[in-house]
N, CA, C and O atoms as a Tinker XYZ file with bonds, in Angstrom:
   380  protein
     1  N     38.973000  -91.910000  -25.220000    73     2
     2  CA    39.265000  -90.595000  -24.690000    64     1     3
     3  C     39.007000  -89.546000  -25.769000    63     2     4     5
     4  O     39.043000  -89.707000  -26.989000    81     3
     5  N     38.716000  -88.347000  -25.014000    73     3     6
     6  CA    38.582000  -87.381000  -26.426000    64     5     7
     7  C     38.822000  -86.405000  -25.474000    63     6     8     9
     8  O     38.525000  -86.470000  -24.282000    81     7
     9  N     39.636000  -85.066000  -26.330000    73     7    10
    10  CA    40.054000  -83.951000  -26.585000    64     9    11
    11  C     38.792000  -82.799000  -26.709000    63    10    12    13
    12  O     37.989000  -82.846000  -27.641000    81    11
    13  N     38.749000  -82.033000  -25.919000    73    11    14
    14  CA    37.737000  -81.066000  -26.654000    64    13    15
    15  C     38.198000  -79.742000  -26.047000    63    14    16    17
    16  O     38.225000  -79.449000  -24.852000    81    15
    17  N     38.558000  -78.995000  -27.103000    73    15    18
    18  CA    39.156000  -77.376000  -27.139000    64    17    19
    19  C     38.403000  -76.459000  -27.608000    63    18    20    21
    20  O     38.184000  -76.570000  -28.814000    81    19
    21  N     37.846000  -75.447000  -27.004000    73    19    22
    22  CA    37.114000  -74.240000  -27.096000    64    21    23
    23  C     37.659000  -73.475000  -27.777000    63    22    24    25
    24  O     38.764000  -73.371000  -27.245000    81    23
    25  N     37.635000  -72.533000  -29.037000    73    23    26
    26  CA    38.597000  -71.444000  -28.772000    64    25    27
    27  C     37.412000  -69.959000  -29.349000    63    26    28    29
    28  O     36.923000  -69.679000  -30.443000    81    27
    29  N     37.366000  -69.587000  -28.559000    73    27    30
    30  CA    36.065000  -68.397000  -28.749000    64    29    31
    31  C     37.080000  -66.786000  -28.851000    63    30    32    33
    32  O     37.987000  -66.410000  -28.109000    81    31
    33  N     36.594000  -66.247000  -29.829000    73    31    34
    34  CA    37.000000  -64.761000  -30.564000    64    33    35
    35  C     35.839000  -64.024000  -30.332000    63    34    36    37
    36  O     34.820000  -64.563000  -29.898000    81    35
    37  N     35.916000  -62.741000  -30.607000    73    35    38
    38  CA    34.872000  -62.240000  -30.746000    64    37    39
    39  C     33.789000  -61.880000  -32.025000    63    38    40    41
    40  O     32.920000  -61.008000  -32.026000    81    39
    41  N     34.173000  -62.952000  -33.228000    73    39    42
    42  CA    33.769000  -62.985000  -33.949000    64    41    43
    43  C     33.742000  -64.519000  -34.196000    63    42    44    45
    44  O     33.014000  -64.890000  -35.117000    81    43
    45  N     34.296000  -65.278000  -33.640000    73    43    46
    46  CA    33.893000  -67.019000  -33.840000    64    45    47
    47  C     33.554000  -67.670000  -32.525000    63    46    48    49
    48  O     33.376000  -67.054000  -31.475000    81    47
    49  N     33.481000  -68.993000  -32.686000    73    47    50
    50  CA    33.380000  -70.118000  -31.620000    64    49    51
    51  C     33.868000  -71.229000  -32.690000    63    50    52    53
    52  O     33.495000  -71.350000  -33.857000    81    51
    53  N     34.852000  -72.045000  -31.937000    73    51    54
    54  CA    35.640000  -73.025000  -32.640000    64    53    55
    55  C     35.811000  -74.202000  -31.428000    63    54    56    57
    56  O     36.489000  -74.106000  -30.405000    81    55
    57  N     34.958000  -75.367000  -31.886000    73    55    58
    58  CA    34.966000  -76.741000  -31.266000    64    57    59
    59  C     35.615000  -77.978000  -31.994000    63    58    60    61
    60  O     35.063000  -78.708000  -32.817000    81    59
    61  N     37.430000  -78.092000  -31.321000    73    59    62
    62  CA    37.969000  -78.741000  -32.160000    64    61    63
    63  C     38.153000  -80.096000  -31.255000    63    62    64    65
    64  O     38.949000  -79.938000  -30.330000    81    63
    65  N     37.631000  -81.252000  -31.338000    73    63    66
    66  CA    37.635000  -82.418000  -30.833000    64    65    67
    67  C     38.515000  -83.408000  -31.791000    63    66    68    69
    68  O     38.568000  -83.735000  -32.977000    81    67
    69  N     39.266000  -83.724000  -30.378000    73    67    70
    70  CA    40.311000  -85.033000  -31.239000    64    69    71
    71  C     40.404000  -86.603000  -30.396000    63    70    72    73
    72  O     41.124000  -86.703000  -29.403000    81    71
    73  N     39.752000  -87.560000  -30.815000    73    71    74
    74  CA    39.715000  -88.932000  -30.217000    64    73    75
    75  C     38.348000  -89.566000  -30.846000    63    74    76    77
    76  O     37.897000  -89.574000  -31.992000    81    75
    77  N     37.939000  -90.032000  -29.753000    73    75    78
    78  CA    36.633000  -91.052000  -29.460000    64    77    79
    79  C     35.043000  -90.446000  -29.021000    63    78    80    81
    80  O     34.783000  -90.588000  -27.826000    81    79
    81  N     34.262000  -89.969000  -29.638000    73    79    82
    82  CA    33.469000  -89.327000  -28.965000    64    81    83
    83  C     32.191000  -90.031000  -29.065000    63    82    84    85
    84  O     31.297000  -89.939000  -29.906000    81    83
    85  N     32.340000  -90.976000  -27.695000    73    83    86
    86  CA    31.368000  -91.800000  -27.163000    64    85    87
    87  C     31.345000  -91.937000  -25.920000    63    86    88    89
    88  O     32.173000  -91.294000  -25.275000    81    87
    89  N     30.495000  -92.718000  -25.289000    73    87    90
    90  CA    30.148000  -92.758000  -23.989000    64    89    91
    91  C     30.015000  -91.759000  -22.897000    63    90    92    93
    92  O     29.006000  -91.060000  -22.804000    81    91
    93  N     30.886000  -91.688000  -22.174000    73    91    94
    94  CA    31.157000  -90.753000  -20.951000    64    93    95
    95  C     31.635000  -89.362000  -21.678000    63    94    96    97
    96  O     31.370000  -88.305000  -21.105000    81    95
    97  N     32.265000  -89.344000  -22.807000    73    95    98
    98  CA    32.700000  -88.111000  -23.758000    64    97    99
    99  C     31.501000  -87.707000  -24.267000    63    98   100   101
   100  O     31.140000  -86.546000  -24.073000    81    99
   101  N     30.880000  -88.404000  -24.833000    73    99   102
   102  CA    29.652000  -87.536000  -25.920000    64   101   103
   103  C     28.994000  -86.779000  -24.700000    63   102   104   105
   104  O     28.408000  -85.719000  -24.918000    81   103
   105  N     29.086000  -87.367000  -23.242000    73   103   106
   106  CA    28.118000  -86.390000  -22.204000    64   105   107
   107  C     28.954000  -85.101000  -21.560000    63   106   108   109
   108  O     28.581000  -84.064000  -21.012000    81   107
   109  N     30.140000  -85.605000  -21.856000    73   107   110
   110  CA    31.136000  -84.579000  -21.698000    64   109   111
   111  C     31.011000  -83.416000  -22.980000    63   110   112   113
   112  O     31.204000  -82.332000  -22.430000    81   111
   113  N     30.869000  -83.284000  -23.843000    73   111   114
   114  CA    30.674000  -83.162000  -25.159000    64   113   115
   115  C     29.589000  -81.929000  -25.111000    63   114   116   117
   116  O     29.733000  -80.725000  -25.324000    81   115
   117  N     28.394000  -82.753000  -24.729000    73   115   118
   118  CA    27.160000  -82.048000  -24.311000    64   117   119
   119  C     27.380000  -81.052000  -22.898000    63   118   120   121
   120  O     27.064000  -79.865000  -22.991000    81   119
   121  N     27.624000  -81.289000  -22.319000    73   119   122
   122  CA    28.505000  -80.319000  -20.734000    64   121   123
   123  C     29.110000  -78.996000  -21.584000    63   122   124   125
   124  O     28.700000  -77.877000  -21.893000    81   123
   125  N     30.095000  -79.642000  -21.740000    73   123   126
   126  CA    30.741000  -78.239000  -22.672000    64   125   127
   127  C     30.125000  -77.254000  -23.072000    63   126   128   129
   128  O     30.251000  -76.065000  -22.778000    81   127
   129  N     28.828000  -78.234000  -24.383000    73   127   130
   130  CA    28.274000  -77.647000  -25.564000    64   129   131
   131  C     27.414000  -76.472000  -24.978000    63   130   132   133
   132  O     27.234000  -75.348000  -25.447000    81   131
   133  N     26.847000  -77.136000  -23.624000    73   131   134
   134  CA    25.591000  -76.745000  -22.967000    64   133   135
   135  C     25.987000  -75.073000  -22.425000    63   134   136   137
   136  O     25.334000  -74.032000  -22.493000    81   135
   137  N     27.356000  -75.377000  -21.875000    73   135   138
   138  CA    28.195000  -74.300000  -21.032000    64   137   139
   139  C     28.892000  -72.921000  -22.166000    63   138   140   141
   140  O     28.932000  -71.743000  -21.811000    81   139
   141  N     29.331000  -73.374000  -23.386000    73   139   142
   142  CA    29.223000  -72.491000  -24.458000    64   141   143
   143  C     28.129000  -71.985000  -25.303000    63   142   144   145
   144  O     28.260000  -71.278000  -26.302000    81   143
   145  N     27.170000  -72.371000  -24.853000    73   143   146
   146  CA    25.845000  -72.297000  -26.321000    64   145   147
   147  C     25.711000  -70.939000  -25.884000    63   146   148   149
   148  O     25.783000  -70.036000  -26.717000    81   147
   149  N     25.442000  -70.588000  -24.149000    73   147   150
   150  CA    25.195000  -69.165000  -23.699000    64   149   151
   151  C     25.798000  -68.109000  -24.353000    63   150   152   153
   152  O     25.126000  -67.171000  -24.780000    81   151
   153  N     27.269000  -68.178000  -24.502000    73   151   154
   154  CA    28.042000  -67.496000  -25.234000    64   153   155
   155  C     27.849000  -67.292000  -26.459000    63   154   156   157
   156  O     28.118000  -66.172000  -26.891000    81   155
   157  N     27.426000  -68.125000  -27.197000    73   155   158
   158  CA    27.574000  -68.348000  -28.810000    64   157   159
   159  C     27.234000  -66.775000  -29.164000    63   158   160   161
   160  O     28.012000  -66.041000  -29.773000    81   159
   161  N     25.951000  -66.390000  -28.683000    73   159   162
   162  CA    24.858000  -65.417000  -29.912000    64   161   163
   163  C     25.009000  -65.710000  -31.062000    63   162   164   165
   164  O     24.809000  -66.883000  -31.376000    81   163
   165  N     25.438000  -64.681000  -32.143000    73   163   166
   166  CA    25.525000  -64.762000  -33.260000    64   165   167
   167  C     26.592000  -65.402000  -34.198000    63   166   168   169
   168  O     26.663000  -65.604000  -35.410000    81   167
   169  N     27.290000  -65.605000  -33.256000    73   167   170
   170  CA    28.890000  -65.886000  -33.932000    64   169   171
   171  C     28.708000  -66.627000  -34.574000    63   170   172   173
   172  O     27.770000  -67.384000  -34.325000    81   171
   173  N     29.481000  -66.814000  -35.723000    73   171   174
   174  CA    29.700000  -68.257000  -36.500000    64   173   175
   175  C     30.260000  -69.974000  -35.388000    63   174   176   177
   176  O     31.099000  -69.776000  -34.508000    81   175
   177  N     29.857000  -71.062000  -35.528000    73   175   178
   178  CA    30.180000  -71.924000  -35.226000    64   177   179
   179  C     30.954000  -72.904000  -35.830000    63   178   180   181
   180  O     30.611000  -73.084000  -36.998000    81   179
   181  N     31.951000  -73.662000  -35.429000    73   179   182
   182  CA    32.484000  -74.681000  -36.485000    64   181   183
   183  C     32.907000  -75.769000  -35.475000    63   182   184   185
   184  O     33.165000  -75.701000  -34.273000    81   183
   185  N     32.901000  -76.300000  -35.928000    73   183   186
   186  CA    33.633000  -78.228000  -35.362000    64   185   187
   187  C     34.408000  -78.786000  -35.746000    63   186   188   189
   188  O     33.871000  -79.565000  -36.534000    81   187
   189  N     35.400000  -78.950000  -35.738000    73   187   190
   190  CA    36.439000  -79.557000  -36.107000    64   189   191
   191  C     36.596000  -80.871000  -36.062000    63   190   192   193
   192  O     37.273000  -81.189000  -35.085000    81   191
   193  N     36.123000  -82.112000  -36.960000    73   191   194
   194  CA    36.356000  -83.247000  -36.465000    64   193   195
   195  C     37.239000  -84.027000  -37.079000    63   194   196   197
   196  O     37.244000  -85.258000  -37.101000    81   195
   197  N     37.987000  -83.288000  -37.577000    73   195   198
   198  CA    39.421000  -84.193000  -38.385000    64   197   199
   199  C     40.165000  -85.082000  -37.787000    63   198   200   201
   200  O     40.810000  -85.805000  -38.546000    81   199
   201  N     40.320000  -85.318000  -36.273000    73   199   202
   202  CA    41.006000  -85.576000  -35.458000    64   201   203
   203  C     39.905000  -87.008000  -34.651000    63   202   204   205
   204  O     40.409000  -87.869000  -33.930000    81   203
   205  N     38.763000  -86.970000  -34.908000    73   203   206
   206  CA    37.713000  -87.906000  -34.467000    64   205   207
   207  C     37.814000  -89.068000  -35.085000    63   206   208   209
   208  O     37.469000  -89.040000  -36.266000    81   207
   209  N     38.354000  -90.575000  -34.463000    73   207   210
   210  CA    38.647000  -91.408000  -34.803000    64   209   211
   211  C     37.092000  -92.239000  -34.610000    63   210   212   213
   212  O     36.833000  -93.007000  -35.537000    81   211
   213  N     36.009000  -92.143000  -33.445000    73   211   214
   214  CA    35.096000  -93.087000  -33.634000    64   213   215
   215  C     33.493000  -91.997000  -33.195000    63   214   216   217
   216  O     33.548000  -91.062000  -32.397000    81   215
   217  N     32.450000  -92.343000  -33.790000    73   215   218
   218  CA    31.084000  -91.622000  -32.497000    64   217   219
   219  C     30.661000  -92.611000  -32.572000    63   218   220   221
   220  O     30.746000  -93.313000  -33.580000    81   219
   221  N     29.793000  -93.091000  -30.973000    73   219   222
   222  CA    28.581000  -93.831000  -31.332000    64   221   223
   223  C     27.567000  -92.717000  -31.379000    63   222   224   225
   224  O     27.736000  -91.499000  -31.430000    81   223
   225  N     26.375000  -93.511000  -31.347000    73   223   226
   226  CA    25.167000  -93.280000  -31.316000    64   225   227
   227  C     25.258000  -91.771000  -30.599000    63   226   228   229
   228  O     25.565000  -90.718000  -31.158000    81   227
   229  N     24.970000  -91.934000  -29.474000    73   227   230
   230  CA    24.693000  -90.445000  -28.628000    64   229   231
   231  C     26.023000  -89.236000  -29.281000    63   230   232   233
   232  O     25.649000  -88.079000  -29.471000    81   231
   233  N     27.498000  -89.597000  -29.579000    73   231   234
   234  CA    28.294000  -88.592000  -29.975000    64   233   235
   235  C     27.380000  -88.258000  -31.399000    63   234   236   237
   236  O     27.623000  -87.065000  -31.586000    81   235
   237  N     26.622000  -88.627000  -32.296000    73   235   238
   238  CA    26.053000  -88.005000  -33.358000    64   237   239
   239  C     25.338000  -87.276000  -32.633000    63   238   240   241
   240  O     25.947000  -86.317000  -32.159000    81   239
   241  N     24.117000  -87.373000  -32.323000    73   239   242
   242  CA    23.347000  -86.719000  -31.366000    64   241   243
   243  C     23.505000  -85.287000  -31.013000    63   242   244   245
   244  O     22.933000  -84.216000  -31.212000    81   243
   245  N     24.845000  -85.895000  -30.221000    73   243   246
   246  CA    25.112000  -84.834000  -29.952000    64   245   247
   247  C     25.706000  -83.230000  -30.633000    63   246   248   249
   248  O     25.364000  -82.075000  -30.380000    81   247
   249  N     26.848000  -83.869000  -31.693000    73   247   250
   250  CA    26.960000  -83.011000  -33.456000    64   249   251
   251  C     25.730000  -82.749000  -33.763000    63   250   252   253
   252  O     25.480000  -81.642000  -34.241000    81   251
   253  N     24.890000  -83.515000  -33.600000    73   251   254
   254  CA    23.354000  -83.105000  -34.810000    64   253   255
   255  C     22.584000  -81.918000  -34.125000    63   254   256   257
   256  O     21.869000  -81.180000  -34.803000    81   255
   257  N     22.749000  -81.734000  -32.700000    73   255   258
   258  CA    22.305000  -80.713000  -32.285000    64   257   259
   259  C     22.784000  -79.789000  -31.938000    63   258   260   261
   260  O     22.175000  -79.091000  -31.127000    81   259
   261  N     24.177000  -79.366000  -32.444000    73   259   262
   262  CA    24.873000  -78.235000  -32.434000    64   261   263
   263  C     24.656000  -77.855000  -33.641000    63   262   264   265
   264  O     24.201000  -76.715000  -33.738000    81   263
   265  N     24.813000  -78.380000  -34.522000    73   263   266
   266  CA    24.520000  -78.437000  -35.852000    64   265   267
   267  C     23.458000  -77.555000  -35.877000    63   266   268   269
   268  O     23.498000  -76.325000  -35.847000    81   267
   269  N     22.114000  -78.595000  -35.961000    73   267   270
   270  CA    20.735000  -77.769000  -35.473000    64   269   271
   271  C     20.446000  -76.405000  -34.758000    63   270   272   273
   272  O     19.349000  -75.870000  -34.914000    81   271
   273  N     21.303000  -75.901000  -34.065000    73   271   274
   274  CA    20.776000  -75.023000  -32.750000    64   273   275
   275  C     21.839000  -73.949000  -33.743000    63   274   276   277
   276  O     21.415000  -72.831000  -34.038000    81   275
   277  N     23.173000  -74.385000  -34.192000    73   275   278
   278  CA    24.062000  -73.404000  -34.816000    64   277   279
   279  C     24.356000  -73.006000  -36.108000    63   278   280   281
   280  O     24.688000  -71.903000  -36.543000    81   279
   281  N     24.108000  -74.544000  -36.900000    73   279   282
   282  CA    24.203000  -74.044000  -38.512000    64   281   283
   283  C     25.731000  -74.454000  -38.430000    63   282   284   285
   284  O     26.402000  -74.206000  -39.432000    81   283
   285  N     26.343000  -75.038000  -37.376000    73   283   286
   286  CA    27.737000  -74.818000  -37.427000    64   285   287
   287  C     28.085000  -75.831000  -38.804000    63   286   288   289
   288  O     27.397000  -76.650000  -39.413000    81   287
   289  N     29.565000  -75.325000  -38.977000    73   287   290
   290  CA    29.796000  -75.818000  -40.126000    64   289   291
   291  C     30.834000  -77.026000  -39.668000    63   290   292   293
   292  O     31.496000  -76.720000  -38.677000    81   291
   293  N     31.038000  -78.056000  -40.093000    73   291   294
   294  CA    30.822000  -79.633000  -39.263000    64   293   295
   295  C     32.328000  -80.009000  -40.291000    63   294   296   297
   296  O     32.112000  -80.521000  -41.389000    81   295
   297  N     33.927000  -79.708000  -39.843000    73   295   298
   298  CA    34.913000  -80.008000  -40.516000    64   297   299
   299  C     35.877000  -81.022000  -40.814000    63   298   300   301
   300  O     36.982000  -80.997000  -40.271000    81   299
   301  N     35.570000  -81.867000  -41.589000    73   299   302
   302  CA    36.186000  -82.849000  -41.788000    64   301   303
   303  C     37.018000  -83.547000  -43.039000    63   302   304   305
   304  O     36.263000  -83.820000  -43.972000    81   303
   305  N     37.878000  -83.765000  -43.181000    73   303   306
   306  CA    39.110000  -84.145000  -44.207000    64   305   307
   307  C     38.879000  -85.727000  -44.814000    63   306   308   309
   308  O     38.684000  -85.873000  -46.021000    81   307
   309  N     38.912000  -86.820000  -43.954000    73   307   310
   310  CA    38.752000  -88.187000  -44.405000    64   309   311
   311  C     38.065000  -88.391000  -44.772000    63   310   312   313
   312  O     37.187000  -87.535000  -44.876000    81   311
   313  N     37.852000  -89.788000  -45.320000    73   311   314
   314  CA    36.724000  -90.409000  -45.692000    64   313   315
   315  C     35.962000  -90.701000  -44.653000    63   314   316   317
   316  O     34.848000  -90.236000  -44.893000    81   315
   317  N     35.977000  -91.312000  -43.456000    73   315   318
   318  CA    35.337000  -91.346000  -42.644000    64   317   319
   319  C     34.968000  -90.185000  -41.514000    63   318   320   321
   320  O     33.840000  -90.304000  -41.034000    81   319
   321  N     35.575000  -89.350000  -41.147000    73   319   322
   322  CA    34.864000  -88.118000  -40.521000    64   321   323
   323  C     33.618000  -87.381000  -41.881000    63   322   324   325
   324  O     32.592000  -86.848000  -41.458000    81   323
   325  N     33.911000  -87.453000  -43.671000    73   323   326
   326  CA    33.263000  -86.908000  -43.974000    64   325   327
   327  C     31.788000  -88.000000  -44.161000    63   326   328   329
   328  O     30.725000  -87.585000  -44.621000    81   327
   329  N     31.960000  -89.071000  -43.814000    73   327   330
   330  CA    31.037000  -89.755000  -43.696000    64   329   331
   331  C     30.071000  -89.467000  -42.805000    63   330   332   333
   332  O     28.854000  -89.414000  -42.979000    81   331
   333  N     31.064000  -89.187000  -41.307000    73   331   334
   334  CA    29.748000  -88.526000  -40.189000    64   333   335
   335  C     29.333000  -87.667000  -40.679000    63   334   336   337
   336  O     28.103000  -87.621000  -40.688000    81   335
   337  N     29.971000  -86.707000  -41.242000    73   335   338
   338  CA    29.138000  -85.612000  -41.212000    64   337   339
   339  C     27.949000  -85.480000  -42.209000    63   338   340   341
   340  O     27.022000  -84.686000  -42.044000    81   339
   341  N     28.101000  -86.582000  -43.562000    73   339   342
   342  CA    26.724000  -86.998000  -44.649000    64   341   343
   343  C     25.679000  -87.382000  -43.191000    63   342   344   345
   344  O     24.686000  -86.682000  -42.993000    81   343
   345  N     25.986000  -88.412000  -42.342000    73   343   346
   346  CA    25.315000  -89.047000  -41.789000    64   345   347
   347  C     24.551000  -87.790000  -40.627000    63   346   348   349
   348  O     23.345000  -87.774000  -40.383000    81   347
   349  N     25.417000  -86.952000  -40.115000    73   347   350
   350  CA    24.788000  -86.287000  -39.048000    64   349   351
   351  C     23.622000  -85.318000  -39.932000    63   350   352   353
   352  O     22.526000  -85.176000  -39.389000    81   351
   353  N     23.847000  -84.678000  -41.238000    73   351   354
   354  CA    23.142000  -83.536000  -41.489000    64   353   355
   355  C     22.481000  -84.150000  -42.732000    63   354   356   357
   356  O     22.157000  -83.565000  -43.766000    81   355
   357  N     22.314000  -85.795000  -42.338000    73   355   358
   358  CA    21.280000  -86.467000  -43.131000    64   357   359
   359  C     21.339000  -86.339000  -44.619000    63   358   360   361
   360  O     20.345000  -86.235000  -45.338000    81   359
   361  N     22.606000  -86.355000  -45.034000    73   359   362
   362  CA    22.678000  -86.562000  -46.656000    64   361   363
   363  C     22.856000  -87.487000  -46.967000    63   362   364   365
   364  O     23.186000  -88.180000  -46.004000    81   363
   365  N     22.830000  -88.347000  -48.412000    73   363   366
   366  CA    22.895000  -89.788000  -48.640000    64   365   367
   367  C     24.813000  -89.313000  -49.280000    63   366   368   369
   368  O     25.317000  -88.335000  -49.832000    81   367
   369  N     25.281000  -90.580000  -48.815000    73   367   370
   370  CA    26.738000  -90.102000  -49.130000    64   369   371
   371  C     26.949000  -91.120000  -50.676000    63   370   372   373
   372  O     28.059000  -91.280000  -51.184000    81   371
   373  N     25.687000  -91.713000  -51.240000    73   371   374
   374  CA    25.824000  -92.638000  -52.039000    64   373   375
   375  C     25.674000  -91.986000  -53.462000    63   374   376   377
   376  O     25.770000  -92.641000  -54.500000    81   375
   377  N     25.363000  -90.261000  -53.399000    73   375   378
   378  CA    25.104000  -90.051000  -54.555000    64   377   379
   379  C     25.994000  -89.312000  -55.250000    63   378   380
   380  O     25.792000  -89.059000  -56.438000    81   379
């Protein structure tokens, strides 16, 4: 299951997801993303994934192209959320 909370200002957009973001979620994920991107314009973007316990495959995907389309800035605390995020915006986390 996963959590996904909008919270749009008129100077931000804030995508704070908390769970599992795979399967039927990562398309849920993308729904959302698809349904806010209109809104975005210029605003700053951010993601919140402190709260993201697993992605497969398609939940990167899907980060990598918000990422891509926004520059958003991709937030994470652990060792393993900051792992996705080496992995989504293609850095080696080995160096």
């Amino acid at each position: 299951m996963l959590r996904i909370t909008m919270k749009e200002t008129p100077e931000t957009v804030a995508i704070i997801l908390e769970g599992r973001l795979a399967g039927e979620w990562a398309s849920e994920l993308k729904r959302a993303w698809t349904e806010a991107a209109e809104r975005v314009n210029a605003r700053p973007v951010s993601v919140d994934l402190r709260s993201v316990t697993y992605a497969d495959e398609e939940g990167k995907r899907v980060l990598r192209e918000i990422e891509e389309q926004t520059g958003a800035a991709l937030i994470a605390t652990t060792p393993w959320t900051k792992h996705l995020v080496a992995e989504i915006c293609g850095k080696n986390t080995n160096e």
